[in-house]
C-alpha positions as CSV (number, residue, x, y, z in Angstrom):
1,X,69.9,97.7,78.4
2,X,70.7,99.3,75.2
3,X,74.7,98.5,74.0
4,X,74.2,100.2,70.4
5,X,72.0,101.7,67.9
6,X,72.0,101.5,64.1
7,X,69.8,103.3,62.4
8,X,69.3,106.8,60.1
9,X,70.4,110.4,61.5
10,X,67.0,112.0,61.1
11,X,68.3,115.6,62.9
12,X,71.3,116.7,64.4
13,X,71.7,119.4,66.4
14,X,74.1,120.6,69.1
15,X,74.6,117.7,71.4
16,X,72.3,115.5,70.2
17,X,71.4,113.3,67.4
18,X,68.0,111.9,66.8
19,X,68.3,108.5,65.2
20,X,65.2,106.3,63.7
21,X,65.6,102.8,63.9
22,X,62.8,100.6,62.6
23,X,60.5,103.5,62.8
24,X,61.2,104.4,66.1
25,X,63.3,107.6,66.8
26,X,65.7,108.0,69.8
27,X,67.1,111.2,71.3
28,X,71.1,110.5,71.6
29,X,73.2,112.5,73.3
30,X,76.8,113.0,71.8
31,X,80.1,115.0,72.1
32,X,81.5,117.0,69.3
33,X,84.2,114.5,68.2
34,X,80.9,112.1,67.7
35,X,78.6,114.9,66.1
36,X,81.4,115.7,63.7
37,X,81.3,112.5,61.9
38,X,77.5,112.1,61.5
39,X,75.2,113.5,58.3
40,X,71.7,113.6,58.3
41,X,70.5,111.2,56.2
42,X,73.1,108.7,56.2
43,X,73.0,105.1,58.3
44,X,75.5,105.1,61.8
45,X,76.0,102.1,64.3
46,X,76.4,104.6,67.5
47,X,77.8,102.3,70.3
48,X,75.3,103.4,73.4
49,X,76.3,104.1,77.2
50,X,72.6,103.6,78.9
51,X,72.4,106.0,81.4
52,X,69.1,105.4,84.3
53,X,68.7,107.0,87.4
54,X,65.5,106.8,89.7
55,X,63.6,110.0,88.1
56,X,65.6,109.9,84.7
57,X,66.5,107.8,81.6
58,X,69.5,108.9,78.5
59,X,71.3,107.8,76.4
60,X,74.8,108.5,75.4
61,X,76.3,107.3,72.1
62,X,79.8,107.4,70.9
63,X,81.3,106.9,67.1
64,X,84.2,105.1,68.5
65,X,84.7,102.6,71.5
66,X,87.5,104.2,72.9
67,X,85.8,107.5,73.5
68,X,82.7,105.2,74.7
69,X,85.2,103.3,77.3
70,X,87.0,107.3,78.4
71,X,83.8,108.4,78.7
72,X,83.0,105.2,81.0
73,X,85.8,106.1,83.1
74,X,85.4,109.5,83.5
75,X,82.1,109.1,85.2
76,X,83.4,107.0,87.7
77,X,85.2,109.8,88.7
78,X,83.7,111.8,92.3
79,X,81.8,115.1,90.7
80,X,82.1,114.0,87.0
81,X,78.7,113.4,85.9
82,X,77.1,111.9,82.1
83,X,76.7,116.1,81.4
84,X,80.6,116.8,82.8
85,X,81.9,113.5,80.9
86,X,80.4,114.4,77.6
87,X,81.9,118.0,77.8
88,X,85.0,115.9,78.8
89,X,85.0,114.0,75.5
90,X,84.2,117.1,73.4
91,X,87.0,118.9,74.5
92,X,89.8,117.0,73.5
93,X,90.0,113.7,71.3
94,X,90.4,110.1,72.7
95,X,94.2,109.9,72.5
96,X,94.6,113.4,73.6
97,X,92.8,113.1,76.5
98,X,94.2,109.6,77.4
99,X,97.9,111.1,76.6
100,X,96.8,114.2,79.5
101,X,95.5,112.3,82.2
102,X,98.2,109.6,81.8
103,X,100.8,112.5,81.6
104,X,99.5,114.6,84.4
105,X,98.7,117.5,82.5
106,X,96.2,119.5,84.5
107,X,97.2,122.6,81.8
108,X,95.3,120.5,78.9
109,X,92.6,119.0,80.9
110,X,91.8,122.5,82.7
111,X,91.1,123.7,79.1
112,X,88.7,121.7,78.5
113,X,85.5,124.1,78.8
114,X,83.7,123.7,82.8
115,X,86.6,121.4,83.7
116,X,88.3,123.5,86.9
117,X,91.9,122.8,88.0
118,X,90.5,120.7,90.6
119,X,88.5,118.7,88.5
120,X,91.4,118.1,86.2
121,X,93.8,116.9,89.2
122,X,90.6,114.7,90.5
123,X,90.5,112.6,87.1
124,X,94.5,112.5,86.7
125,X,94.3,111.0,90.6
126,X,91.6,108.6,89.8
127,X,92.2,107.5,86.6
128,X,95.7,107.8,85.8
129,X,96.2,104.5,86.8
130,X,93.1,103.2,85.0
131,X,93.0,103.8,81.6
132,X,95.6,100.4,80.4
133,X,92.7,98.8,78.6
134,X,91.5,102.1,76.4
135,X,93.5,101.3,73.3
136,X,93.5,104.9,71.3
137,X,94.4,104.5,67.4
138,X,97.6,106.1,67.8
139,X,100.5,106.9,70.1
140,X,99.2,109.7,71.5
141,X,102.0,111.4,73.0
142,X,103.5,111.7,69.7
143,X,100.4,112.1,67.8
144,X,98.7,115.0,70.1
145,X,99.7,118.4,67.7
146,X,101.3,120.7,69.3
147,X,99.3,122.8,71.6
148,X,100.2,126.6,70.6
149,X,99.4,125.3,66.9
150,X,96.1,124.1,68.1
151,X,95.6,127.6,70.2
152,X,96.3,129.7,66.9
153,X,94.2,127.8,64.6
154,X,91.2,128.3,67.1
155,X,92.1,131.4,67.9
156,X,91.9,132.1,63.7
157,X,88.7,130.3,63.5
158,X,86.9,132.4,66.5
159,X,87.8,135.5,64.6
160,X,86.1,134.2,61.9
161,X,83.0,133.5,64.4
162,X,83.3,129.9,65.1
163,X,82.0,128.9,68.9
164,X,85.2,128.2,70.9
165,X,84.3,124.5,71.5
166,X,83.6,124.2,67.7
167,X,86.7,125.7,66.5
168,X,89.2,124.1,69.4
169,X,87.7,120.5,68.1
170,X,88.2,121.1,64.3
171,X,91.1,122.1,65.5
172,X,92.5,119.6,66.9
173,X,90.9,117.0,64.6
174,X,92.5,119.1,61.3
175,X,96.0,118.9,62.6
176,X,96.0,114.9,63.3
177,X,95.8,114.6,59.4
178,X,99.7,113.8,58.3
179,X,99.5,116.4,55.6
180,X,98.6,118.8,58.2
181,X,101.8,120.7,59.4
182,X,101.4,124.5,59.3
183,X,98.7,127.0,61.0
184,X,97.8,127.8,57.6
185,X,96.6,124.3,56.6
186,X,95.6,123.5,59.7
187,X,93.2,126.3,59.4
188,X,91.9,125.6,55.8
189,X,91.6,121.7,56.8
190,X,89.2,123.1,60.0
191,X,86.9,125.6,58.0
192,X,87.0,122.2,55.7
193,X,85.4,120.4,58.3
194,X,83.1,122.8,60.3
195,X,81.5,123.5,56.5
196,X,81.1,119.8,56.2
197,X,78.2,120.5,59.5
């Protein structure tokens, strides 16, 4: 059972890294918050949720282990599978996601691209209860930005002809920085980040 990688990002691409470690190279599959902090060429420790099924074998790696332990818990969930639990992931940040399911907010969850109302009120159910031992960096209720800011900063960023799930995650991510306070910088900060890619 792999538990993590360290190694070189050869190639990235979306929802995928391919890492070479000791002159092998592994396919990894990631979410956007993940993808956005890698470079190719640089050296990453990607902590690694082995995923084997009778007829399949993949792997899963997350930069941080709270995303690694959400994404854990997510797939224990009836009908959320590794695919559903990535998207999960991608779609809104650790503490955002841990601040909506412990909150109940089907609204925040439902947003999340391929996640149905449903869905949403399946995980809150299931893991609302559950998620004590995922320590996110921050308070997240009063870190999580403030959703209409994080609508018009995507909404700015599509127009400009950003994907939706790339824009929504710079997003997000460019209005956690403290400095951050106005759609304006907010949307500077994000075309900061998505140029980084």
């Amino acid at each position: 059972m792999i538990t993590f990688l360290k190694g070189m990002v050869e190639e990235l691409e979306e929802g995928m890294v391919h890492l070479e470690v000791h002159g092998v190279g592994y396919g990894v599959e990631v979410s956007s918050q993940t993808l956005a902090q890698l470079k190719e060429g640089l050296e990453v420790k990607l902590l690694i949720h082995h995923h084997i099924t009778d007829s399949d074998e993949r792997l899963f790696g997350f930069y941080t282990k709270e995303e690694k332990q959400l994404f854990e818990k997510l797939i224990t969930v009836k009908g959320v599978g590794p695919k559903s639990g990535v998207t999960i992931v991608s779609g809104l940040p650790a503490d955002h996601l841990v601040s909506a399911i412990t909150t109940s907010d089907v609204a925040a969850l439902s947003r999340v691209p391929g996640i149905g109302k449903k869905t949403a009120e399946r995980i809150i159910l299931e893991l609302k209860d559950k998620l004590g031992e995922v320590k996110t960096t921050s308070s997240s209720a009063a870190s999580a930005p403030k959703n209409s800011t994080v609508d018009e900063v995507t909404q700015a960023l599509e127009s400009l002809g950003f994907k939706k799930k790339d824009a929504e995650a710079a997003a997000v991510k460019a209005l956690q920085i403290e400095d951050v306070k106005t759609v304006a910088s907010g949307i500077k900060k994000a075309l900061s980040l998505l140029n980084k890619n």
